[in-house]
C-alpha positions as CSV (number, residue, x, y, z in Angstrom):
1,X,19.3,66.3,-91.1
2,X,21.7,63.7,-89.8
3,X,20.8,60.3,-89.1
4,X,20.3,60.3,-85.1
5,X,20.8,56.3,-84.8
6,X,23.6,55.9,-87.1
7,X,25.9,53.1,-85.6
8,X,23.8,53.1,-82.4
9,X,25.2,50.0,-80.0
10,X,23.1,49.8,-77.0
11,X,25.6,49.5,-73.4
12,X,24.0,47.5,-71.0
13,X,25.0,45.5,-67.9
14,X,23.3,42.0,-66.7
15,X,23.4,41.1,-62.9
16,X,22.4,37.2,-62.1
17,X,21.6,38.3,-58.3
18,X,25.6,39.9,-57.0
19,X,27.3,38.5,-60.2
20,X,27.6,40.6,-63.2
21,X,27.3,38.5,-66.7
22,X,28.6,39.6,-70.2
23,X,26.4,39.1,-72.6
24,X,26.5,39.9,-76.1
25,X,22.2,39.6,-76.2
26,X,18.9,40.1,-74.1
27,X,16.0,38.8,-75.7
28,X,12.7,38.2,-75.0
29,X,12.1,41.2,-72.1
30,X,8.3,41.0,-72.3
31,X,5.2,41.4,-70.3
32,X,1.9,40.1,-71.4
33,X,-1.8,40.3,-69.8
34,X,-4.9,37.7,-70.6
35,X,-7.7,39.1,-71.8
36,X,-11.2,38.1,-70.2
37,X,-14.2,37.9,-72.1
38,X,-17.8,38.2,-70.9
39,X,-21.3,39.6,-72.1
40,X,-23.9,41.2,-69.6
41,X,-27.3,39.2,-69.3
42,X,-30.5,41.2,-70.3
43,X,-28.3,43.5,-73.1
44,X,-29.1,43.2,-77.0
45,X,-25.8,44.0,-77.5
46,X,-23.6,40.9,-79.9
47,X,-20.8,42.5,-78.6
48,X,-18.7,40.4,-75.7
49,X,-16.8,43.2,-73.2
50,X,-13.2,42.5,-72.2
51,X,-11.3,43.1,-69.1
52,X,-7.5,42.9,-68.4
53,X,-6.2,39.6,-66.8
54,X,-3.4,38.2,-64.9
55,X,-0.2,39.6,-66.2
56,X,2.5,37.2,-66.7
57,X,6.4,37.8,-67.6
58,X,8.4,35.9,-70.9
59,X,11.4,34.0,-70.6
60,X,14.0,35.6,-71.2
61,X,17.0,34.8,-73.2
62,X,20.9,36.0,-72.3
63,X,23.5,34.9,-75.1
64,X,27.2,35.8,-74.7
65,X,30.2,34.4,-77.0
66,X,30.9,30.7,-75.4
67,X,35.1,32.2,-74.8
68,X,37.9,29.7,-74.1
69,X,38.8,30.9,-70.6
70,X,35.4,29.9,-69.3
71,X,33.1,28.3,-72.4
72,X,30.4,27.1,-69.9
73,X,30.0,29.9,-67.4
74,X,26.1,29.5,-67.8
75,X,26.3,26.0,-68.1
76,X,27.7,25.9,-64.6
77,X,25.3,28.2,-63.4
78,X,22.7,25.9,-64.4
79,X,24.6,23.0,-62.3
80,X,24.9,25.2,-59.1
81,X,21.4,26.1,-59.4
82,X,20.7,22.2,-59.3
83,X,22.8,21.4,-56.7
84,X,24.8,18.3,-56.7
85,X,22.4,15.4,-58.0
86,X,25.0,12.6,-56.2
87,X,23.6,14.1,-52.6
88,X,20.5,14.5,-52.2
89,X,20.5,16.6,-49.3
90,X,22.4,19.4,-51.5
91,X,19.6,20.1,-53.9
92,X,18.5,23.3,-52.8
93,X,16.5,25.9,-55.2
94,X,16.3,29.2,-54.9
95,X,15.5,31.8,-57.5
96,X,17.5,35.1,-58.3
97,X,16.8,38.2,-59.3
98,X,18.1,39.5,-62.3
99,X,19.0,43.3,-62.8
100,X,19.2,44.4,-66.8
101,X,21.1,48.2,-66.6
102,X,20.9,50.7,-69.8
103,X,24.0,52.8,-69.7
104,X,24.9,56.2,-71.2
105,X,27.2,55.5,-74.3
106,X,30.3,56.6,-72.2
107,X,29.2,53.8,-69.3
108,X,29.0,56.4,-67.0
109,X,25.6,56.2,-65.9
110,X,23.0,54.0,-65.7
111,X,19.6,55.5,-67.5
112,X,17.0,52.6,-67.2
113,X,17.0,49.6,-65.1
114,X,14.4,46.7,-65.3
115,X,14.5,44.2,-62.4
116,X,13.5,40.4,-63.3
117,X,12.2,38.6,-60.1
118,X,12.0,35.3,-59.0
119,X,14.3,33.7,-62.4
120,X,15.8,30.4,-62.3
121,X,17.2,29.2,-65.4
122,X,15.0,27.0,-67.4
123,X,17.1,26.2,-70.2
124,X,20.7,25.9,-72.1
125,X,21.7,26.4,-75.1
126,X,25.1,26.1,-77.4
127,X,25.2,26.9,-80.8
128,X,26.1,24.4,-83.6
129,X,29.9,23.7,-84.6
130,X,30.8,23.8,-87.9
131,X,34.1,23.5,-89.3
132,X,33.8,25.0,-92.8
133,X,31.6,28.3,-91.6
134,X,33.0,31.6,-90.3
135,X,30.7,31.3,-87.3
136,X,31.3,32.8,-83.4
137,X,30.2,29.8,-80.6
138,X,27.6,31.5,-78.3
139,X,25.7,29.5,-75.8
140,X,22.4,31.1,-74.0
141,X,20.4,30.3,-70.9
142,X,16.8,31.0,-71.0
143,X,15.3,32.3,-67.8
144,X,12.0,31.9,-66.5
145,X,10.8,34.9,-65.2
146,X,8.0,35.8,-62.2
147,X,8.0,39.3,-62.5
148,X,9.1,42.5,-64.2
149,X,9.9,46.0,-62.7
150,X,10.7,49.3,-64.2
151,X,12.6,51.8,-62.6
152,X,15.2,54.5,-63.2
């Protein structure tokens, strides 16, 4: 039987609210719930009971290769999220939402979407220089994420 996921590369798009991003890597898409612990009064059980909790989102990491024709793309997304720190009266915040889009291996379909709401990005990242490796220069933002939706 042949080997089904031989040289599988997964095709995805990445939309920061309207603007589509290249990215080499998402990382970090998860969804977590607290547990909550209690034991009934008047039981013999030893045992504690547990409930689901408030669910809460990861950050979530995009990475793309830091290219010549624009090495801090994410770096000035960061700044125009900030807004202009010499003028006050500029620094505005607002989050985005962030669309992640499987595609079918020709690109001519999308078969899975996941929608990230409420994401500003918390963090930047470029990766080290050195001059006697064989290394690529990525740089990564890490986004902080409210919510995440599943669709089709």
């Amino acid at each position: 039987m042949a080997d089904v996921y031989a040289g599988v590369n997964f095709r995805y798009k990445v939309l920061f609210g309207s603007d589509e991003l290249k990215c080499s890597k998402v990382t970090g898409l998860e969804v977590d719930s607290d547990t909550i612990e209690y034991r009934e009064g008047g039981t013999s059980s030893q045992f504690k009971k547990k409930l689901p909790g408030v669910y809460s989102a990861s950050d979530v990491t995009l990475e793309r290769v830091a290219l010549t024709d624009s090495p801090t793309k994410f770096l000035n997304m960061l700044k125009t999220q900030a807004g202009d720190s010499a003028d006050p009266s500029s620094l505005t915040f607002s989050k985005q939402d962030v669309t992640i889009q499987l595609l079918k291996e020709d690109f001519s379909a999308v078969t899975k979407v996941w929608k990230l709401t409420g994401c500003f990005i918390k963090g930047y990242k470029l990766s080290d220089f050195d001059a006697s490796g064989s290394d690529v220069v990525f740089e990564s933002i890490v986004l902080s994420v409210d919510t995440v939706e599943e669709g089709s």
